[in-house]
N, C-alpha and C positions, 0 to 999 in steps of 0.2 A: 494064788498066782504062781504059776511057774519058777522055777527056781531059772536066776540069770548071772552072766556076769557081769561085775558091775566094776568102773573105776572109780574112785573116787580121788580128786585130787585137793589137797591141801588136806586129806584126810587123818590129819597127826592134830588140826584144828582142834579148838573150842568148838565149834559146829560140827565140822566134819567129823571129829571122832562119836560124839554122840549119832550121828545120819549111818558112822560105819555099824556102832552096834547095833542098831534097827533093821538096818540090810541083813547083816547076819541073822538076827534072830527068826526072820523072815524068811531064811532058809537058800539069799542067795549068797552067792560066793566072791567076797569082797577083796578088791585090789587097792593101796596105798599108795599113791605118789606124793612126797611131802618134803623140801626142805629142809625144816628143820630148821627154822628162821632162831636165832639166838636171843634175839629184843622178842621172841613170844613163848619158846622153850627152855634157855638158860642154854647150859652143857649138856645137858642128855635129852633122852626119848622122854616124852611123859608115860610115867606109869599107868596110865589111863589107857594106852595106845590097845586096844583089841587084839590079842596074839592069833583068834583066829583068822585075821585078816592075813594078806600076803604085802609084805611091803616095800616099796623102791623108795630108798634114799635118794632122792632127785630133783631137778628143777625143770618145771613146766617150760621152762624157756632154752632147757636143753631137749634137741629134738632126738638124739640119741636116747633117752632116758623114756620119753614121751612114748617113742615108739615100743619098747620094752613093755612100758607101761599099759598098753594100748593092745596087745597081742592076745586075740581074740575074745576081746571086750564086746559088752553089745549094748550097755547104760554106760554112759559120761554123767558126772556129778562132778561140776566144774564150783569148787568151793576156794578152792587157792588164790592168795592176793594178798599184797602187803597194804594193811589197816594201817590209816592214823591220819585223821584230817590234818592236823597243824605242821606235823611230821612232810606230810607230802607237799608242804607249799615250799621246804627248800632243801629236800630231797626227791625232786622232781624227775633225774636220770633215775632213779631206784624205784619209783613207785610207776612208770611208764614203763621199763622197763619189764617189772615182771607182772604188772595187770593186765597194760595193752596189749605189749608184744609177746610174752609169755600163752594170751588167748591165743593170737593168730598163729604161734607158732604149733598150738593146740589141735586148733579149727586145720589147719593145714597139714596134721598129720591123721586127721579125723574122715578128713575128705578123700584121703587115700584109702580109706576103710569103711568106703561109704553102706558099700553091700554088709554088711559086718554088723555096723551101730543101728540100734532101735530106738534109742531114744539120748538128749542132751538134756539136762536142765541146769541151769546156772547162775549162781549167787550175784543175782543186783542188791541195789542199794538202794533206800531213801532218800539219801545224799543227791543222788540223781535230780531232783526236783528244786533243789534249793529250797527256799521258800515254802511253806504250805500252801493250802489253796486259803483263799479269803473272803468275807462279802463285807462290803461296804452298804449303807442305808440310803446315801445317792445313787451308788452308780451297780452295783446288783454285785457277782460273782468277778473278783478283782485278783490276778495272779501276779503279784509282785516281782521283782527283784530282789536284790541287794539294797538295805535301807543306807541315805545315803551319810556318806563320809561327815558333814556336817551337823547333823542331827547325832551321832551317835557320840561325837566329843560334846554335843551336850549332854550327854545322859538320859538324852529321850530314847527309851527301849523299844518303844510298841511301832509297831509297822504299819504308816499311814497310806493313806489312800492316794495314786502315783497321779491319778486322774482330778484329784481335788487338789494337789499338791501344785496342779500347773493353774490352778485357781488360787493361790496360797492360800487354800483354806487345808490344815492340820486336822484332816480326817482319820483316827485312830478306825483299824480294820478288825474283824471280829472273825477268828480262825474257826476253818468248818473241817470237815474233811478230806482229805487229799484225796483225787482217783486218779486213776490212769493214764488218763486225758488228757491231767492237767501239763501246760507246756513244761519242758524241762531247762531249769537255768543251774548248772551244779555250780556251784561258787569256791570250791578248793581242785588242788589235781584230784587228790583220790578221787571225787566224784565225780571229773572228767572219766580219768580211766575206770571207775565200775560202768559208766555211760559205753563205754568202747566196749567192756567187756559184753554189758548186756545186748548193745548194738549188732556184733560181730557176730554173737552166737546164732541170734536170730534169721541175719541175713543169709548168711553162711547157709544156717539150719535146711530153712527154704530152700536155696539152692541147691542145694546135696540131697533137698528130701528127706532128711536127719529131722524128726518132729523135735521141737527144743521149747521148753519154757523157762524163761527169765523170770524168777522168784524175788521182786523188792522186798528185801527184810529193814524191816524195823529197825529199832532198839533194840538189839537181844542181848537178854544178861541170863545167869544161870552159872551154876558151878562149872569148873573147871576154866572160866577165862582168866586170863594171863593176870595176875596180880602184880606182878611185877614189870609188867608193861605202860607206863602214861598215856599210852595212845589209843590203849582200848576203851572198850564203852565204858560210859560214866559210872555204873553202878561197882565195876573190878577197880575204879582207879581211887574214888571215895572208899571202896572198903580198905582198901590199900593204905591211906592214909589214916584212917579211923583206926587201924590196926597196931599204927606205928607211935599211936597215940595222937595227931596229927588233926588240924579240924581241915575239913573239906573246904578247896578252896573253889569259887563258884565265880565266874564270869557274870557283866550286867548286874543284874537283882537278886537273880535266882528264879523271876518268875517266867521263864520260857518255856516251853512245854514239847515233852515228846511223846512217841508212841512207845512203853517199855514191856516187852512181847519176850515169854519166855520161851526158853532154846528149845523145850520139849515141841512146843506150838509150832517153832521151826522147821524140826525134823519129821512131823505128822505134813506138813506141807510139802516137802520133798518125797515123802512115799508118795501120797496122792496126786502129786505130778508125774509118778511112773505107772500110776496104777489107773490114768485116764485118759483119754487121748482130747477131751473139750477143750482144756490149754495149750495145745500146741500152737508155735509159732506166735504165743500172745509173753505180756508181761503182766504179773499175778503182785498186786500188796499180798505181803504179808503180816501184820501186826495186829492188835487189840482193837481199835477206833478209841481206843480210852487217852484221852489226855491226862499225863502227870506233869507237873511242875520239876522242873531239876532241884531247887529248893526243898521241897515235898522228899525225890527220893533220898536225899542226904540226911533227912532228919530221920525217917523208915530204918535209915542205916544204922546212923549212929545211936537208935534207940534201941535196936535188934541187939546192938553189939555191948549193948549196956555203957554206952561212951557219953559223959556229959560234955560233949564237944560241940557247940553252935558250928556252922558251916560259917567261912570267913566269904564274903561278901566284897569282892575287891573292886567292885565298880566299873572296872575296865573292859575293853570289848576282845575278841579277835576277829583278825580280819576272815571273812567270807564265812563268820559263824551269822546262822540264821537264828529267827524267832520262835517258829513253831511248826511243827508238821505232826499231822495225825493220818495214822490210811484211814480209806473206805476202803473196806474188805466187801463189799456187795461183789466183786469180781470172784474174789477166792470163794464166796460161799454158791455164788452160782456154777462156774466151774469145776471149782475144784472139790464141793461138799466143804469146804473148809469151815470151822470153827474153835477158835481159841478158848481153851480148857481152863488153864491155868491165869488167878486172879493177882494181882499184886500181895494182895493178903494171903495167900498162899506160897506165891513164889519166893517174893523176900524172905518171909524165914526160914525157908531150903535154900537159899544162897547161904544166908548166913550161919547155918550150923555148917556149911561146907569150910566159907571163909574162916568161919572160930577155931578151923584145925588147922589152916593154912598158916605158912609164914610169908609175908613180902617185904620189897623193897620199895620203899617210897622214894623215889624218882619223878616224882612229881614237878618238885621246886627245878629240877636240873631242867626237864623240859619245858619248864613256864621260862627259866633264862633262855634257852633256845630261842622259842616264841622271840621274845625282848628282843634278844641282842641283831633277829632279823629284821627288827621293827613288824613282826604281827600281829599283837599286843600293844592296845594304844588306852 
C-alpha cells in the first residue's frame, strides 16, 4: 500500500500507541494528537510513545490544535475518548464533553478538508448495545434492557425473559452472540457518547463522502493499559490489585461474561479497515465470539502472578452494569477478512510478564467509594 498520511488521535493511548507503531512500520507517516489525560498517563509522556511519530500535545476539542493536527492529512484514526463506565455516570460534563463534542468538533474541522481525507475510522464501543443479544425457548431471539431494579436487590443475576416476565413467569435467557443489528440500548454516559461518537462519524462520513468505518471493540486488554487507572478494562485493574497484594474485587457473582479480545487483534482490524473499501460507511464487531466469565479472568490472573488471592465476591450490583455480551464477528470476517489470532492462553501470559515489571496504584477501593457515596453501587 502506498505510503499515507495518517492522524491518529488519542495516539499516546493503550490502543492507539500500539495502531501508531503498525502505521509506522507500514511505512506511513504518522501524526499524534493526544492529551495526555493524567487518570491514564500520571505526570509524563509514556515511554512507549513511538519518537518516530510527530506529536501535538492537544485536545480534540480544541479546534486550534485540531486544525494543526489535521494539516495535510488524508487517514483520521479517531481513537481519543475519556474511558470509564462508573466514572462517567457522575462526571457527565467531562465525558460529553470530550467524546461527543470533542468528535463534532473533529468532524467539523474534517469537513473543511473534505478534498484532502481518504478515509475515517473510529473507535466504538460494545457498551453501545447494552445488553447482549438473547434467545429465550418461548419466545425465540429476545433483546433486553436493563434487568429490573427489583430483581437485582434480590440477588437474582441472570437476565430474564421481558416477554414472559409480563406473564410472571421468571424465564432465565441463554446469551448467543451479539451482531450488528441488534438494537442499541447503552445504559451508562460513556456508552451514550461512544454512541454519538460512532453515530456522527458515519453520518457526517456519508455526507462529506469521507468513506468512515465505526470499529465496536470489545474487551481489550494487553500490555501497556493504564494500571493505575480503576476505570479501565477489568483485566489492568485486577492486575492492579493483585499486584498490590490485594484480592480482586468482583461485582454480582463473578459469573457475567464478556468478550476478552487482545489489543494486537485490535490493531490488525484498524489496518484492514484502511486497507478495504467493503466497510465503509458500516459499523464492524470487533472481539473473540469467545465467552469468558469475569470470575474465570481474575483467577487466570491471580494464578499467572503466582497470588493465592481468591477474588472477593461482594454481591452488590452497579448501576447500568450489564450481564453479558459476546460479538458475532461474521461482519469482520466477511468484510474485513478479519480473524482474531491471539488465544486467552496466549494472551494472559504476555500481559502478565508485562504487568510483573510494572508498578501500580491501587485506587480501586477510592473509586468503589465514589461509586457508594453517588449511590451507584447498591
Amino acid at each position: 500500500m502506498e505510503s499515507l498520511s495518517v492522524l491518529v488521535t488519542g495516539g499516546a493511548g493503550f490502543i492507539g500507541s500500539y495502531l501508531v507503531d503498525a502505521l509506522l512500520e507500514r511505512g506511513h507517516r504518522v501524526r499524534v494528537l493526544d492529551k495526555l489525560v493524567s487518570q491514564v498517563h500520571g505526570d509524563r509522556s509514556p515511554r512507549y510513545l513511538n519518537t518516530e511519530a510527530e506529536f501535538i500535545h492537544g485536545d480534540v476539542s480544541d479546534a486550534e490544535a485540531l486544525g494543526r493536527a489535521l494539516e495535510g492529512v488524508e487517514v483520521v484514526y479517531h481513537q481519543a475518548a475519556e474511558v470509564g463506565v462508573g466514572q462517567s455516570m457522575y462526571e457527565i460534563e467531562r465525558y460529553v464533553r470530550a467524546n461527543t463534542l470533542g468528535t463534532a468538533i473533529l468532524l467539523e474541522a474534517m469537513a473543511s478538508r473534505r478534498d484532502h481525507v481518504r478515509k475515517l475510522v473510529v473507535a466504538s464501543s460494545m457498551s453501545i448495545y447494552g445488553e447482549g443479544a438473547y434467545s429465550c425457548p418461548s419466545c425465540g431471539s429476545v433483546f433486553p434492557q436493563l434487568r429490573p431494579e427489583a430483581q437485582l436487590l434480590d440477588r437474582r443475576w441472570e437476565v430474564a425473559c421481558p416477554r414472559c416476565r409480563k406473564k410472571e413467569i421468571f424465564s432465565p435467557l441463554t446469551p448467543v452472540a451479539t451482531s450488528e443489528d441488534k438494537p442499541l440500548f447503552p445504559t451508562s454516559v460513556y456508552a451514550v457518547t461512544k454512541q454519538d461518537q460512532e453515530q456522527l462519524c458515519l453520518i457526517v462520513g456519508q455526507a462529506y463522502s469521507i468513506p468512515t468505518v465505526a470499529l465496536r471493540y470489545f474487551n481489550v486488554y494487553g500490555p501497556r493499559q493504564a494500571l493505575s487507572n480503576p476505570y479501565t478494562g477489568v483485566c489492568a485493574i485486577f492486575s492492579s490489585r493483585l499486584l498490590n497484594d490485594q484480592r480482586p474485587i468482583i461485582f454480582e457473582d463473578g459469573e457475567q461474561t464478556r468478550d476478552f479480545v487482545h489489543v494486537s487483534d485490535i490493531v490488525r482490524a484498524n489496518l484492514l479497515a484502511l486497507e478495504t473499501d467493503a466497510a465503509d460507511y458500516k459499523a464492524v464487531n470487533i472481539g473473540t465470539g469467545v465467552a469468558t466469565s469475569v470470575l474465570q479472568i481474575a483467577r487466570l490472573l491471580a494464578e499467572g502472578l503466582g497470588k493465592e488471592l481468591e477474588p472477593e465476591l461482594v454481591s452488590k450490583y452497579r448501576q447500568g452494569d450489564i450481564r453479558h455480551c459476546v460479538a458475532d464477528i461474521a461482519r469482520a470476517r466477511a468484510l474485513l477478512g478479519y480473524e482474531p489470532k491471539v488465544t486467552l492462553e496466549r494472551g494472559i501470559p504476555e500481559l502478565l510478564d508485562w504487568v510483573s515489571r510494572q508498578t501500580a496504584a491501587d485506587r480501586v477501593t477510592e473509586a468503589t467509594k465514589e461509586l457508594e457515596a453517588h449511590r451507584l453501587v447498591r
